[in-house]
Backbone and ligand atoms as CSV (ligand in chain L), in Angstrom:
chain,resi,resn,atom,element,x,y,z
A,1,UNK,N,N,34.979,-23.766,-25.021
A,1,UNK,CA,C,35.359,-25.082,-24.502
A,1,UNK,C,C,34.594,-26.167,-25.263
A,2,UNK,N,N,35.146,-27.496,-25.984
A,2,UNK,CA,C,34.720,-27.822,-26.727
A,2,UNK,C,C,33.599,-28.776,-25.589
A,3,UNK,N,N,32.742,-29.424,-25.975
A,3,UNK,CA,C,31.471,-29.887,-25.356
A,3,UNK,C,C,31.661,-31.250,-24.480
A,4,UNK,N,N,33.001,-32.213,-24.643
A,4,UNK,CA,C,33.220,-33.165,-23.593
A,4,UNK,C,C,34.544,-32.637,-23.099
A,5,UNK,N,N,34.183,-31.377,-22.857
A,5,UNK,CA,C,36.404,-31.097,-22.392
A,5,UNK,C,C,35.773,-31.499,-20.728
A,6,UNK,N,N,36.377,-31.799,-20.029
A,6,UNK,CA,C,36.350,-31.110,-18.244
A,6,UNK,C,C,36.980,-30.316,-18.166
A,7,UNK,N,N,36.187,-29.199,-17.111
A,7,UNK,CA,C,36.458,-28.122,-16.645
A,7,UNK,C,C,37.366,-28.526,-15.566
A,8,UNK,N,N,36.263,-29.416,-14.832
A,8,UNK,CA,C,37.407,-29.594,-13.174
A,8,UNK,C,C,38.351,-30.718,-12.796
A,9,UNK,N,N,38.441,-31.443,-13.977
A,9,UNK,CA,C,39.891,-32.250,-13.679
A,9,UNK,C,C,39.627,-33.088,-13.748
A,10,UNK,N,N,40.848,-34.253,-13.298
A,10,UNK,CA,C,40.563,-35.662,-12.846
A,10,UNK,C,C,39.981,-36.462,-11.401
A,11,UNK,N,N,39.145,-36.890,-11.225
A,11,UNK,CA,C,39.258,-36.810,-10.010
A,11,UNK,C,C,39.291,-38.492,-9.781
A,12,UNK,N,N,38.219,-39.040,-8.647
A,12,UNK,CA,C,37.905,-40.859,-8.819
A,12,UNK,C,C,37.639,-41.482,-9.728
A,13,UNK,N,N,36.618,-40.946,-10.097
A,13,UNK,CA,C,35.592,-41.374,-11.080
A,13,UNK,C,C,36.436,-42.170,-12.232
A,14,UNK,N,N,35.834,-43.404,-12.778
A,14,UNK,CA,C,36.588,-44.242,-13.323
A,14,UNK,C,C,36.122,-43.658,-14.894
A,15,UNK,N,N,37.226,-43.623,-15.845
A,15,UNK,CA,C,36.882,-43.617,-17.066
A,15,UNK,C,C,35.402,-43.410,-17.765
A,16,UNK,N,N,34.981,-42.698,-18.824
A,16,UNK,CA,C,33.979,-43.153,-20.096
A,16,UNK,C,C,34.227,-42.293,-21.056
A,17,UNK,N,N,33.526,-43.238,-21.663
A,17,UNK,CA,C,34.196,-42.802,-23.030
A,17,UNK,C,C,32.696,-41.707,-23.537
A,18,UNK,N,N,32.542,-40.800,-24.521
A,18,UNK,CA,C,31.633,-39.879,-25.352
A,18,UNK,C,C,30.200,-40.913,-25.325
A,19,UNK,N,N,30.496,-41.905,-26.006
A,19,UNK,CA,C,29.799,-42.851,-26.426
A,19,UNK,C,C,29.237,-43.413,-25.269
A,20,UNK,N,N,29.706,-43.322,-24.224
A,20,UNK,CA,C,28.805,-44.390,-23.578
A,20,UNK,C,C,28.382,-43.307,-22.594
A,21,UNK,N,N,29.030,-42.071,-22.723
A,21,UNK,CA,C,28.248,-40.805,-22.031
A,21,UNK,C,C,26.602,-40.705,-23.043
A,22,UNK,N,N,26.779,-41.175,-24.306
A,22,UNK,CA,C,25.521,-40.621,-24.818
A,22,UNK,C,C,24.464,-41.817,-24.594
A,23,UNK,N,N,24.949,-42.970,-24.549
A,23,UNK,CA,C,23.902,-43.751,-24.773
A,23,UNK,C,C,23.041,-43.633,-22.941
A,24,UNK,N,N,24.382,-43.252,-21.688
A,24,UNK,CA,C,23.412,-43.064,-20.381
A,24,UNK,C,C,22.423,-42.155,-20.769
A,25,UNK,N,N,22.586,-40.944,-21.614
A,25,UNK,CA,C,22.066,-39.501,-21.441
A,25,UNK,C,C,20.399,-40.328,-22.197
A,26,UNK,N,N,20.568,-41.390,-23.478
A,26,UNK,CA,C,19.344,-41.892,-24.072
A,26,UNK,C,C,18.849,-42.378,-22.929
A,27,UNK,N,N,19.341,-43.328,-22.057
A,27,UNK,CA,C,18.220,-44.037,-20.750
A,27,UNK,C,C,17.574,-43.615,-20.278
A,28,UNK,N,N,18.580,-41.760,-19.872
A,28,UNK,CA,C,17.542,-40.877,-18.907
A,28,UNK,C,C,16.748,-40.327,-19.798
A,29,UNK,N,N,16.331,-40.476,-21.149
A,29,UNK,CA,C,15.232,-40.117,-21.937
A,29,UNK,C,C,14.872,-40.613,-21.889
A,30,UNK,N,N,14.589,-41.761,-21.985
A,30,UNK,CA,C,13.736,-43.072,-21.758
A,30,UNK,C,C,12.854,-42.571,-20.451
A,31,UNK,N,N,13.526,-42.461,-19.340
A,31,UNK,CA,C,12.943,-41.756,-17.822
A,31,UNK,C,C,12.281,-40.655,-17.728
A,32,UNK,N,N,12.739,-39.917,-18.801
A,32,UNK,CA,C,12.156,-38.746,-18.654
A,32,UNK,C,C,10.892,-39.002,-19.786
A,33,UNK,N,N,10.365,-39.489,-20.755
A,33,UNK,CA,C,9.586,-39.758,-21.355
A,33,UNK,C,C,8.527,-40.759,-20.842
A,34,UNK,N,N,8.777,-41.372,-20.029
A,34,UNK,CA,C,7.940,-42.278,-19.019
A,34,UNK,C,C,7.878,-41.282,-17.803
A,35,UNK,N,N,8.030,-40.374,-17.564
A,35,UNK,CA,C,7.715,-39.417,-16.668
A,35,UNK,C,C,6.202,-38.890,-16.587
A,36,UNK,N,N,6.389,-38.296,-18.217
A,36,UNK,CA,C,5.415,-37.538,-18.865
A,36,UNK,C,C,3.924,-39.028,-18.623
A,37,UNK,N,N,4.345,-40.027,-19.474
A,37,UNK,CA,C,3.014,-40.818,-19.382
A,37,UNK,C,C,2.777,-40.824,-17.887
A,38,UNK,N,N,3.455,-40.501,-16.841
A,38,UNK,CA,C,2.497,-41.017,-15.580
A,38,UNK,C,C,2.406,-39.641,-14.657
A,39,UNK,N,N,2.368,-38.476,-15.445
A,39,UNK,CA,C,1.926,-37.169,-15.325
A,39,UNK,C,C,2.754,-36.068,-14.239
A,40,UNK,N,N,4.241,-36.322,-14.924
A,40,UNK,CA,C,5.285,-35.894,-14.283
A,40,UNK,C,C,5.824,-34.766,-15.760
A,41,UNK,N,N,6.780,-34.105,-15.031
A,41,UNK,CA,C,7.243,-33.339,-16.286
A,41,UNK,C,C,8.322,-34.275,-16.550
A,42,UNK,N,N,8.438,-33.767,-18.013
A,42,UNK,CA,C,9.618,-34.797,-19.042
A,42,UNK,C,C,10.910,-34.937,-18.881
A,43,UNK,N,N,11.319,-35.094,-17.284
A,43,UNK,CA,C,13.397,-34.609,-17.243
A,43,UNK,C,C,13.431,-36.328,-16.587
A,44,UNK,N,N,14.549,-36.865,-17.016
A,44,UNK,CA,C,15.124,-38.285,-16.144
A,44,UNK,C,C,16.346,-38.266,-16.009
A,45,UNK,N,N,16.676,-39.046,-15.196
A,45,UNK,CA,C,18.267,-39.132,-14.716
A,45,UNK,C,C,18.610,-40.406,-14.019
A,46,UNK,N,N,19.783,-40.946,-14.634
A,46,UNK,CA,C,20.458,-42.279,-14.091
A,46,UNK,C,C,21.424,-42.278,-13.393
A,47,UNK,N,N,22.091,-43.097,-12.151
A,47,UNK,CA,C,23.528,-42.931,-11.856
A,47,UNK,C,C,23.886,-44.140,-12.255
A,48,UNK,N,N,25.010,-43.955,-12.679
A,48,UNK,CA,C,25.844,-44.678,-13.002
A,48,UNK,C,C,26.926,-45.314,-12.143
A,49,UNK,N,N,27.432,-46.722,-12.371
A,49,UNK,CA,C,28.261,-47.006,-11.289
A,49,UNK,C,C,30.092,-47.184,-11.912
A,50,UNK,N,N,30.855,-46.834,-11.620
A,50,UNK,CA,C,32.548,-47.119,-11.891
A,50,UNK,C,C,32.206,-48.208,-13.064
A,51,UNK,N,N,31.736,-49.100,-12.850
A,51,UNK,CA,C,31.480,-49.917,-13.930
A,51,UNK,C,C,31.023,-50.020,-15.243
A,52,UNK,N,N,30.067,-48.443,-15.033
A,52,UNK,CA,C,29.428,-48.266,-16.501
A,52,UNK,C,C,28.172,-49.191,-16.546
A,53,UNK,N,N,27.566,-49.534,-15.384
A,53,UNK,CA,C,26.536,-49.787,-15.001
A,53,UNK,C,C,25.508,-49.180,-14.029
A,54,UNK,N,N,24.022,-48.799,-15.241
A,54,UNK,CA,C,23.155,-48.335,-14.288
A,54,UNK,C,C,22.935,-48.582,-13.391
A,55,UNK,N,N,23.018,-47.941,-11.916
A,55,UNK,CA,C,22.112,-48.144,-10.630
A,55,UNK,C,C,20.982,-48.327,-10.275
A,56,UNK,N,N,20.618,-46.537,-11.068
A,56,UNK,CA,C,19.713,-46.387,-10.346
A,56,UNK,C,C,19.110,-45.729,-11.037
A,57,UNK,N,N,17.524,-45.277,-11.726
A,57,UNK,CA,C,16.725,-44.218,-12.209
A,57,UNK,C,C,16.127,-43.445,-12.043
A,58,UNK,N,N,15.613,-42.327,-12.353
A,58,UNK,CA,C,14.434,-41.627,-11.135
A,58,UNK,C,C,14.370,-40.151,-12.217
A,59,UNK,N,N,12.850,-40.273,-12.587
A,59,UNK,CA,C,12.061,-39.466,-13.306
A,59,UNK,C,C,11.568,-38.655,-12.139
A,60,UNK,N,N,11.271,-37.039,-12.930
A,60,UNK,CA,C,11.060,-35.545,-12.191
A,60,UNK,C,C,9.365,-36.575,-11.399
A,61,UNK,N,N,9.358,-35.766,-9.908
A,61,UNK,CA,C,8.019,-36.051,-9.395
A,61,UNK,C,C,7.634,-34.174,-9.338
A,62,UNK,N,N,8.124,-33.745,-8.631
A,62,UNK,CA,C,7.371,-32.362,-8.954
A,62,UNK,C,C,8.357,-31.456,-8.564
A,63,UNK,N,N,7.769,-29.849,-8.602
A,63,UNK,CA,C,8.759,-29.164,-8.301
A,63,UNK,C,C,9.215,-28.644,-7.619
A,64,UNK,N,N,9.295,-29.479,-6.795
A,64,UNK,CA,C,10.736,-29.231,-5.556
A,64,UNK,C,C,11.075,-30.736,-5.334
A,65,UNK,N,N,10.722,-31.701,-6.192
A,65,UNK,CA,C,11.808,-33.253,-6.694
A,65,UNK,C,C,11.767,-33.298,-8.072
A,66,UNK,N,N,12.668,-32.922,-8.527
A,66,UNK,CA,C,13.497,-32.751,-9.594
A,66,UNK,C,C,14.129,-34.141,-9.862
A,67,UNK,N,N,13.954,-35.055,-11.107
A,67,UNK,CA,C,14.520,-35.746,-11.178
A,67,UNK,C,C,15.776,-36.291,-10.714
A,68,UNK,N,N,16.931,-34.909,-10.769
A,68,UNK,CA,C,18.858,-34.976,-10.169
A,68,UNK,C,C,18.680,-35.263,-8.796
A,69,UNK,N,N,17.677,-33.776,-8.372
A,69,UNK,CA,C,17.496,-34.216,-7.043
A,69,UNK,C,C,17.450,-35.569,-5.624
A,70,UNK,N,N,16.315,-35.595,-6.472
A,70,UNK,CA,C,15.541,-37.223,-6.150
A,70,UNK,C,C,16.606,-38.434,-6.188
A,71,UNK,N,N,17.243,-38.365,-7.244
A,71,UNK,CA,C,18.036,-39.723,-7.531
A,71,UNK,C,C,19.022,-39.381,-6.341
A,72,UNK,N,N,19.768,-38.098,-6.692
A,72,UNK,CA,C,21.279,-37.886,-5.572
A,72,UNK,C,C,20.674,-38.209,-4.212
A,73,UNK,N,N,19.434,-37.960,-4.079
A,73,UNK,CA,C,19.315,-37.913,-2.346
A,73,UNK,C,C,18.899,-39.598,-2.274
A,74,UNK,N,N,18.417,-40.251,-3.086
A,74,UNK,CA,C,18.461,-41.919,-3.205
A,74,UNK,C,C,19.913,-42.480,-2.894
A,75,UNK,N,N,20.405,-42.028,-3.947
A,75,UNK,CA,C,21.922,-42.155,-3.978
A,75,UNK,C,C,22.582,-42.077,-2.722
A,76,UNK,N,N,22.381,-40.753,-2.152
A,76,UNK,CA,C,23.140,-40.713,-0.697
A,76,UNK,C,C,22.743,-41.623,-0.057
A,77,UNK,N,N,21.303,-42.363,0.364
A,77,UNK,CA,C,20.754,-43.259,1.473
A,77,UNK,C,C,21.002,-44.298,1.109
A,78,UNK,N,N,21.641,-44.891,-0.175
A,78,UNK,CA,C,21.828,-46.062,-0.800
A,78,UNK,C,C,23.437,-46.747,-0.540
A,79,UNK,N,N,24.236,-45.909,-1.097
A,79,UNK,CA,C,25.896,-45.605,-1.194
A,79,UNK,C,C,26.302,-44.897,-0.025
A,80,UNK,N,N,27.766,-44.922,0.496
A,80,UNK,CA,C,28.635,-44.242,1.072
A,80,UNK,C,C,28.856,-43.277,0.298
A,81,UNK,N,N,29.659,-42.068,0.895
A,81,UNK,CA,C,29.921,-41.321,-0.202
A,81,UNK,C,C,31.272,-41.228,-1.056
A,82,UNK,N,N,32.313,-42.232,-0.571
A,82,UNK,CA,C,33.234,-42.487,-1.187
A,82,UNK,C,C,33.077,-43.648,-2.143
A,83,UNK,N,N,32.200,-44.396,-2.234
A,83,UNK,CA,C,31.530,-45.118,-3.355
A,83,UNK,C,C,31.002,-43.748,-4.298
A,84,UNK,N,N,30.300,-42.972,-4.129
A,84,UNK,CA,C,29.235,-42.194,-4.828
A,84,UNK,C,C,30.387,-41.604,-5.487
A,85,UNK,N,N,31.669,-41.113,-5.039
A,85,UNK,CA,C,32.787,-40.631,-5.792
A,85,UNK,C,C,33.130,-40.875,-6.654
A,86,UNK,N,N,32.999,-42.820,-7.042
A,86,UNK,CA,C,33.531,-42.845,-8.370
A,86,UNK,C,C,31.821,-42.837,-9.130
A,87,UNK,N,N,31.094,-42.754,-8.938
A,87,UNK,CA,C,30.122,-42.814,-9.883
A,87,UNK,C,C,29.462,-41.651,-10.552
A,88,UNK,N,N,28.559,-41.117,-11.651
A,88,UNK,CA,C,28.099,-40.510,-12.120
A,88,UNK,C,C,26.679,-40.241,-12.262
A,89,UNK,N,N,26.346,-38.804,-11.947
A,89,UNK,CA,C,24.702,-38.580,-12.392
A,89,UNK,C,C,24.670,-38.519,-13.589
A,90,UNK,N,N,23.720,-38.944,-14.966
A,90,UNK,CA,C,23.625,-38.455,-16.293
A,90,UNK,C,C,22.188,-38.035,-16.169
A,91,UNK,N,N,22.213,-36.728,-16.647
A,91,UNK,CA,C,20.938,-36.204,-16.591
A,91,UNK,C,C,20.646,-35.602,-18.014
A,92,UNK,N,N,19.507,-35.499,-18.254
A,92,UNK,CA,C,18.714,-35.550,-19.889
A,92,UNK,C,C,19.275,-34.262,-20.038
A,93,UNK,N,N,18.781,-32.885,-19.119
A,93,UNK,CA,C,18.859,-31.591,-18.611
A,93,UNK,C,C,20.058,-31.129,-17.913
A,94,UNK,N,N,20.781,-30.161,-18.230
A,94,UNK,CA,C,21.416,-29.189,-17.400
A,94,UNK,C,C,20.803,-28.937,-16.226
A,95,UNK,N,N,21.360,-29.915,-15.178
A,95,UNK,CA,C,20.662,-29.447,-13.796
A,95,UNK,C,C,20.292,-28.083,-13.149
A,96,UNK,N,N,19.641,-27.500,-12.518
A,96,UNK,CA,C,19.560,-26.365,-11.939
A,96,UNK,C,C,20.303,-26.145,-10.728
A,97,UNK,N,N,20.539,-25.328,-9.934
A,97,UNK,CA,C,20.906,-24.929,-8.881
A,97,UNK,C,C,20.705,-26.114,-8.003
A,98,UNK,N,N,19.125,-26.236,-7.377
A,98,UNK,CA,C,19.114,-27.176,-6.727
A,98,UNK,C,C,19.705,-28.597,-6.701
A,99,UNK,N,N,19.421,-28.828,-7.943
A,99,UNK,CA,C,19.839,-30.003,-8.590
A,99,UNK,C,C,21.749,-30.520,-8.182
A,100,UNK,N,N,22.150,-29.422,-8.933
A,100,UNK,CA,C,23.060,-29.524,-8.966
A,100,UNK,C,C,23.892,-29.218,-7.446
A,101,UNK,N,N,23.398,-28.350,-6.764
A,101,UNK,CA,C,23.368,-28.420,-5.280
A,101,UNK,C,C,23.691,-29.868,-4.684
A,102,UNK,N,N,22.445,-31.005,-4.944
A,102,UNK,CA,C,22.259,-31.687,-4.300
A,102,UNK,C,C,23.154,-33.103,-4.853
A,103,UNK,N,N,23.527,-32.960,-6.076
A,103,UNK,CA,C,24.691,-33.464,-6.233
A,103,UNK,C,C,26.156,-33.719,-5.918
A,104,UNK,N,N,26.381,-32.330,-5.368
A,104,UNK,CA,C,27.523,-31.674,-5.302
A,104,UNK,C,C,27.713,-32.633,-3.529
A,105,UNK,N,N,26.311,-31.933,-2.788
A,105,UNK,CA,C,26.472,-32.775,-1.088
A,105,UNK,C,C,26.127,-33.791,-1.113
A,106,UNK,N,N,25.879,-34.750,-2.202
A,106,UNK,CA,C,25.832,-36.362,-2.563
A,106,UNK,C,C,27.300,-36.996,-2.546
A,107,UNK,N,N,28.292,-35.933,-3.155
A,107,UNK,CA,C,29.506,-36.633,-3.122
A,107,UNK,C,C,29.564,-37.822,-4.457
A,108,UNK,N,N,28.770,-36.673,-5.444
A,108,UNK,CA,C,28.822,-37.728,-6.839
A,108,UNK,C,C,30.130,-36.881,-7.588
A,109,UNK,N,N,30.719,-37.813,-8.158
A,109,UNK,CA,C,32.200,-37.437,-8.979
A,109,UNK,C,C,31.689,-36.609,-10.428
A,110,UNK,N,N,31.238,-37.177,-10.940
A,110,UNK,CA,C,31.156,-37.174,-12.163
A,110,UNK,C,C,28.841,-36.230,-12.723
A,111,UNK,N,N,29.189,-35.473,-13.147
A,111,UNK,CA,C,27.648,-35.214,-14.195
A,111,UNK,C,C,27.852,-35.376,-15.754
A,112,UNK,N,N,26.808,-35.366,-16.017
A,112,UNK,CA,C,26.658,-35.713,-17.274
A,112,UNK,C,C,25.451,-35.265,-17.950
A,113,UNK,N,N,25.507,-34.113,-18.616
A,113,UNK,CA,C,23.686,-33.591,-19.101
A,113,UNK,C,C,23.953,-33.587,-20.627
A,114,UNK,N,N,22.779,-33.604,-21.395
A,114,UNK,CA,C,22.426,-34.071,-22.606
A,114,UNK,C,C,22.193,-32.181,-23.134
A,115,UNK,N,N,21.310,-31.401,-23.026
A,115,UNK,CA,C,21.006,-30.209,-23.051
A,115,UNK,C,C,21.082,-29.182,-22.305
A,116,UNK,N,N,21.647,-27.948,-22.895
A,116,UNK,CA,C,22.222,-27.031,-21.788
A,116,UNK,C,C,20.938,-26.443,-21.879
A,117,UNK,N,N,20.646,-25.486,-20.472
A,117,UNK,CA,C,19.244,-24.847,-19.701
A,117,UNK,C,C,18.900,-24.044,-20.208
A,118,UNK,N,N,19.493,-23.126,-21.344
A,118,UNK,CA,C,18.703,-22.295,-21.991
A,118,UNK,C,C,18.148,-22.571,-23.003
A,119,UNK,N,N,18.659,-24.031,-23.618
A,119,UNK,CA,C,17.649,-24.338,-24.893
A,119,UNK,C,C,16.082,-24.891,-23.878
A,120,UNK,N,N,16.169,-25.094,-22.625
A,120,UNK,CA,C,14.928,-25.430,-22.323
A,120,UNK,C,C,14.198,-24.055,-21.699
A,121,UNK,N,N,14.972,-23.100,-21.521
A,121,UNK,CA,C,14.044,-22.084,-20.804
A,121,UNK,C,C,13.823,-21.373,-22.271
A,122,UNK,N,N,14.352,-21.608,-23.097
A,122,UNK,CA,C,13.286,-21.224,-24.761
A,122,UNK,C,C,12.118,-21.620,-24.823
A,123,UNK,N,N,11.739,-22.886,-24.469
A,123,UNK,CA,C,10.735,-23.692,-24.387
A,123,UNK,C,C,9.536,-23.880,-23.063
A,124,UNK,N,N,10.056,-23.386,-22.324
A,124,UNK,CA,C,9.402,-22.750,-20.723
A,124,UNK,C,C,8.795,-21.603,-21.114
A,125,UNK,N,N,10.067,-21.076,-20.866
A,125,UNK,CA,C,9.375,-19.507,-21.133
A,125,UNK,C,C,9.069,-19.170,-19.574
A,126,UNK,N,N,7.905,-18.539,-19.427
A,126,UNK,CA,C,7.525,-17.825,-17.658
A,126,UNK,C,C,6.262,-19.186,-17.664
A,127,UNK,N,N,6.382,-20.166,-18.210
A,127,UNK,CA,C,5.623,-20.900,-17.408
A,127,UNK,C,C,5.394,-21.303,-15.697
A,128,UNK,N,N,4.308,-21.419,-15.574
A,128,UNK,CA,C,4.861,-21.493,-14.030
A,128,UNK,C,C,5.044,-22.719,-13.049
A,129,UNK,N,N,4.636,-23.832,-14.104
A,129,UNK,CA,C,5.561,-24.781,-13.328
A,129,UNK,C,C,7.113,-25.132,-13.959
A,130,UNK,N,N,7.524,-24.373,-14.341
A,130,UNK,CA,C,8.995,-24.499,-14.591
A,130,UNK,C,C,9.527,-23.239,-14.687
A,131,UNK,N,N,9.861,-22.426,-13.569
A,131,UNK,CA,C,10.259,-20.899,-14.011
A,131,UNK,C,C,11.887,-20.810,-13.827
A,132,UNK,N,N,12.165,-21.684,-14.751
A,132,UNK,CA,C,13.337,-22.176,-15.126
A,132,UNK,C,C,14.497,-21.348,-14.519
A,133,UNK,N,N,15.724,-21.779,-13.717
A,133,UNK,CA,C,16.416,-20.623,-13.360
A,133,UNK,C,C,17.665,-20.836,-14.104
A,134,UNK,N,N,18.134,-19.318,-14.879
A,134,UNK,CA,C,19.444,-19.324,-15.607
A,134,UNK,C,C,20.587,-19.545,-15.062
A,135,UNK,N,N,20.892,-20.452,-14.165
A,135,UNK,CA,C,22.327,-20.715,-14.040
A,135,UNK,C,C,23.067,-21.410,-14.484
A,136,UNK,N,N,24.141,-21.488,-14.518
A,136,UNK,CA,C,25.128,-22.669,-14.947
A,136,UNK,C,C,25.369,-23.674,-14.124
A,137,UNK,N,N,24.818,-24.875,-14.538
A,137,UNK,CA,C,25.131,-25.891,-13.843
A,137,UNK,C,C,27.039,-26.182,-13.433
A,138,UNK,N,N,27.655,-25.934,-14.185
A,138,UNK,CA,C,29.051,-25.472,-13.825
A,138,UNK,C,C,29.601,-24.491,-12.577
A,139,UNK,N,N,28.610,-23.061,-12.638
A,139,UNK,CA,C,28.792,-21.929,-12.009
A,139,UNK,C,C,28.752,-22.936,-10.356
A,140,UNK,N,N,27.122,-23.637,-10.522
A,140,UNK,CA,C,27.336,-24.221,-8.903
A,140,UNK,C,C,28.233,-25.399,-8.747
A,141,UNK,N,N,28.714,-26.256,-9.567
A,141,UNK,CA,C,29.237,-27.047,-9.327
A,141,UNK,C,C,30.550,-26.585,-8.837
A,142,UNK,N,N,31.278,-25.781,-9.551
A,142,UNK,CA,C,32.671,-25.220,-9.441
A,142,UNK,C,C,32.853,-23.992,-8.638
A,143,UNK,N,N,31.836,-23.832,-7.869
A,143,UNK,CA,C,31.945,-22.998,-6.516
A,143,UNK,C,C,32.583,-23.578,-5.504
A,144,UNK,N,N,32.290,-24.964,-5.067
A,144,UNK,CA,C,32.576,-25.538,-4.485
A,144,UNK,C,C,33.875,-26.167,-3.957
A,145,UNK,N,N,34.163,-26.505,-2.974
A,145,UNK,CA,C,35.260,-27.003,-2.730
A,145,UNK,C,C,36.296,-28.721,-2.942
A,146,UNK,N,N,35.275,-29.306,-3.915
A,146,UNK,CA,C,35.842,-30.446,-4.523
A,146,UNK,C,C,35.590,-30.568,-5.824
A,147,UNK,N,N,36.387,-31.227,-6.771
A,147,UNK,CA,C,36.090,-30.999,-8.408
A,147,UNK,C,C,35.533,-31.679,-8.973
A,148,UNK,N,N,33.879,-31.862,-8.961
A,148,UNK,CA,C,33.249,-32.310,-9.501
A,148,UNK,C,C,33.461,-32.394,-11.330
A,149,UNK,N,N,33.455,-33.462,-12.033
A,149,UNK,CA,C,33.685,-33.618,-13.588
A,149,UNK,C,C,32.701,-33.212,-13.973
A,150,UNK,N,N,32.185,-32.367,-14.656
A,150,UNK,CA,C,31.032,-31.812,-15.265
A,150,UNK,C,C,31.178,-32.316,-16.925
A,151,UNK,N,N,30.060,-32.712,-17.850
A,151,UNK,CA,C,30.599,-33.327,-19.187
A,151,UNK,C,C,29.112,-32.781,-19.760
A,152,UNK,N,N,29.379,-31.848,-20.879
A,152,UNK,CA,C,28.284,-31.051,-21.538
A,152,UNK,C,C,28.043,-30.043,-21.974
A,153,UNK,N,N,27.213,-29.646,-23.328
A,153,UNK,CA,C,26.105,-30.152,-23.760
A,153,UNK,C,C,26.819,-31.318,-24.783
A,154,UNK,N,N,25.824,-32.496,-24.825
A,154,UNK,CA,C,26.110,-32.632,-26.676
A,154,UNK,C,C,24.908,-32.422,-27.674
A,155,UNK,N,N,25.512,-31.449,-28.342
A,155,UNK,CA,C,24.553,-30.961,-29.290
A,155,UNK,C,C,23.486,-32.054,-30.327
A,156,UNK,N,N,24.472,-32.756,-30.558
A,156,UNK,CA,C,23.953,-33.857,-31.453
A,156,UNK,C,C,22.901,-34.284,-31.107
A,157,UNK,N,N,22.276,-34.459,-29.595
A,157,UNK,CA,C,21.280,-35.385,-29.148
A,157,UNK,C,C,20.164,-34.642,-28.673
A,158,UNK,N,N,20.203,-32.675,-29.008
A,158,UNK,CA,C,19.177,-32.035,-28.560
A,158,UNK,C,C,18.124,-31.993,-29.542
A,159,UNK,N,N,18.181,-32.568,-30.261
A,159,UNK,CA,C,16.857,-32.462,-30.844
A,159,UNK,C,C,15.952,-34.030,-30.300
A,160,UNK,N,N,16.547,-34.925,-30.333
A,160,UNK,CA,C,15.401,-35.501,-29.460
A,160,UNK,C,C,15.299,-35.575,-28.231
A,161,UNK,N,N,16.523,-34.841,-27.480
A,161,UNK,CA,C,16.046,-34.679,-26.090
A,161,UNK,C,C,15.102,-33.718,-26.041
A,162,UNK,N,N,14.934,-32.626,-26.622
A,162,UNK,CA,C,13.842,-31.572,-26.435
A,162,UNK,C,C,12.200,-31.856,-26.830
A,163,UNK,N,N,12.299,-32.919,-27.581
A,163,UNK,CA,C,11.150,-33.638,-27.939
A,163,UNK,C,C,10.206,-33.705,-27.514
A,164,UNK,N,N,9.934,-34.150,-26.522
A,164,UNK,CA,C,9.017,-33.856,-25.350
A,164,UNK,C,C,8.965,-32.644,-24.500
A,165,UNK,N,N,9.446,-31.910,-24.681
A,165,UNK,CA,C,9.364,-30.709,-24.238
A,165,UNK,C,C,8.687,-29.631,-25.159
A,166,UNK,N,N,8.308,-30.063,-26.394
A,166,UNK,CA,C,8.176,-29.197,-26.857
A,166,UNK,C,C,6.434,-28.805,-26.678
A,167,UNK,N,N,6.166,-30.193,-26.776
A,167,UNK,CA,C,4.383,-29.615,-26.766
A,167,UNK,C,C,3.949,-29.511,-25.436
A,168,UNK,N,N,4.933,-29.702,-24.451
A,168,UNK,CA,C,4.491,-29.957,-23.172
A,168,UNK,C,C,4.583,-28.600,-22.006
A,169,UNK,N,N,5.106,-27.815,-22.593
A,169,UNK,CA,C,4.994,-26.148,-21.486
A,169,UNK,C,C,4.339,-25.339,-22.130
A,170,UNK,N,N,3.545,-24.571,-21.442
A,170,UNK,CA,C,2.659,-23.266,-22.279
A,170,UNK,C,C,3.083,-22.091,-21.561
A,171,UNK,N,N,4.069,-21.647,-22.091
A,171,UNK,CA,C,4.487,-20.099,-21.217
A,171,UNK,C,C,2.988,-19.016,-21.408
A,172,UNK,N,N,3.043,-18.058,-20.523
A,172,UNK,CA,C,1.884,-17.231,-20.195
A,172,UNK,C,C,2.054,-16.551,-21.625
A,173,UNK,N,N,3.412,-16.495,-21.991
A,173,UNK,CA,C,3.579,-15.418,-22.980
A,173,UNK,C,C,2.749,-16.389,-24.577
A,174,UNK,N,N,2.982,-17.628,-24.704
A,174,UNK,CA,C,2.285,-18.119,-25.652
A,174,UNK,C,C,0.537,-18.431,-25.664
A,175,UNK,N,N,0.351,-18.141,-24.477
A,175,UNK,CA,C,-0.894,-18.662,-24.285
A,175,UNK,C,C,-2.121,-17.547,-25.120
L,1,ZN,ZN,ZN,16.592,-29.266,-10.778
């Protein structure tokens, strides 16, 4: 499947174009790199509104608030959830389970991740604050009973999304 196809259709969510999928995915680097300076791990994530205007931001606090997390559950206390329908999470990262969980009962239309989860569990490894779990952010999204737009990886932008990731996990196995 080529890397901006959708899997799950059309749904609310208003239009975007590649391009302006990549430049959200740079903001939440921006978030996720200002994470790191204030001693968070390196993942960020923006929602986006029908408009193609940021909302809202929210860099990883720890692990069990996950950047996706954090924002969707903002998101829910912020928005209705038929507002949240037409809008989008863009996240730096291939959300995890949780993540993507908590998206899914946010009633957000649209994701958007920059790097798929196994180029970061290369870089984890069995570390143990990130014991990264292999799922497909797809697998949970498309379990579900509404069709969330899933849009990802783009390859082009993993090398500086991983950037900060690189000096920043020490798996047991490298240590
Ligand atoms: Zn997560």
């Amino acid at each position: 499947m080529p890397p901006n196809e959708t899997r799950s259709g059309a749904n609310a969510a208003i239009g975007m174009t590649r391009n302006q999928m990549i430049a959200h995915i740079r903001a939440a680097d921006v978030v996720a790199r200002d994470s790191v300076v204030h001693g968070h791990h390196p993942f960020g994530a923006v929602l986006v509104g029908p408009d193609n205007v940021i909302l809202m931001r929210q860099g990883n606090i720890n692990t069990v608030r996950h950047a996706e997390t954090e924002l969707a559950r903002r998101a829910a206390d912020a928005y209705p959830p038929e507002f949240l329908w037409t809008c989008t999470l863009v996240s730096t990262g291939e959300s995890c389970a949780m993540c993507a969980g908590t998206i899914y009962w946010a009633n957000i239309g649209r994701f958007v991740y920059g790097y798929e989860e196994a180029k970061l569990l290369a870089l984890t490894g069995d570390d143990p604050e990130n014991p990264t779990m292999h799922l497909a952010a797809r697998t949970v999204l498309g379990s579900g009973q509404k069709k969330i737009e899933v849009h990802g990886p783009f390859p082009e932008l993993e090398d500086e999304l991983l950037a900060p990731h690189r000096d920043f996990w020490k798996p047991r196995s490298r240590a």
